[in-house]
C-alpha positions in Angstrom: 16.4 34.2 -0.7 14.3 31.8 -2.0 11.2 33.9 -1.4 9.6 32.2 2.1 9.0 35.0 4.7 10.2 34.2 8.4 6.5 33.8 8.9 5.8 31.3 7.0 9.1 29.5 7.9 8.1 29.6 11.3 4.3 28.6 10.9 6.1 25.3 8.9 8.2 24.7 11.5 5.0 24.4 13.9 3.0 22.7 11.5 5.9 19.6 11.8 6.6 19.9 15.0 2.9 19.0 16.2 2.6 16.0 13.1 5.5 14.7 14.9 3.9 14.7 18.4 1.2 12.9 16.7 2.8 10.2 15.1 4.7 9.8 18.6 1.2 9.9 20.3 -0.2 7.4 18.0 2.2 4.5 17.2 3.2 3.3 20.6 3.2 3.4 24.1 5.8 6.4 25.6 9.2 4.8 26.7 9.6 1.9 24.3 12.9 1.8 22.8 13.4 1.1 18.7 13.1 -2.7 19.6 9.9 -2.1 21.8 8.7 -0.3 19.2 9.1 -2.4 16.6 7.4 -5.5 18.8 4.7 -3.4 19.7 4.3 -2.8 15.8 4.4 -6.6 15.3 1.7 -7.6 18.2 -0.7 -5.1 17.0 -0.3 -5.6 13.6 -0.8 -9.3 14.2 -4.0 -8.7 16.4 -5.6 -6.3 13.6 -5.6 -9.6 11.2 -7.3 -11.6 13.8 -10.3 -9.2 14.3 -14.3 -10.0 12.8 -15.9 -7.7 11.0 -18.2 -6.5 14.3 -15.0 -6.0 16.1 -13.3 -3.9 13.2 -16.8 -1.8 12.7 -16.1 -1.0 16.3 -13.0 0.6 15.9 -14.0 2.2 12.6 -12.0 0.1 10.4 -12.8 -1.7 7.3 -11.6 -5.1 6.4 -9.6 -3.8 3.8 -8.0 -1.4 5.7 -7.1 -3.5 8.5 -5.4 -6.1 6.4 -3.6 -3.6 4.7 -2.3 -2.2 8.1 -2.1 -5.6 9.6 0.3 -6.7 6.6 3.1 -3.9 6.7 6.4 -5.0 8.2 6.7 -4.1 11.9 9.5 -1.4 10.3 7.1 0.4 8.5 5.3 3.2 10.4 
C-alpha cells in the first residue's frame, strides 16, 4: 500500500473528474468531433489576434495574453 486512504483516492478521483468537465465546458462547443475541434481552436485562436485593446479589456484579457493564446497550434489545448 502506498499509504493513500480510499478517501482520499476517491476525493482525487472527483477532483479530476470535475477539471475534466471543465476543460470539456470550456474549449468548444458540445458535439464537435476531433476535427471540429481542432477548426474551432483555429478560428478562435485567429479572432483573439485580431481584437483592440478595448475589445480584449472587455473580455478580461491582456494583449499579452491573448497573443500568447492566439499563437498556440490549434492542437494545443
Amino acid at each position: 500500500m502506498n499509504g493513500m486512504s480510499d478517501v482520499r483516492l476517491t476525493l482525487y478521483a472527483q477532483e479530476l473528474v470535475r477539471e475534466q468537465e471543465v476543460r470539456v465546458r470550456v474549449n468548444a462547443p458540445k458535439g464537435l468531433g476531433v476535427w471540429g475541434l481542432f477548426q474551432h481552436r483555429r478560428v478562435t485562436r485567429r479572432a483573439l489576434l485580431n481584437l483592440t485593446d478595448d475589445q480584449l479589456r472587455d473580455i478580461g484579457l491582456s494583449y499579452e495574453q491573448a497573443r500568447r493564446e492566439g499563437l498556440k497550434p490549434f492542437w494545443r489545448e
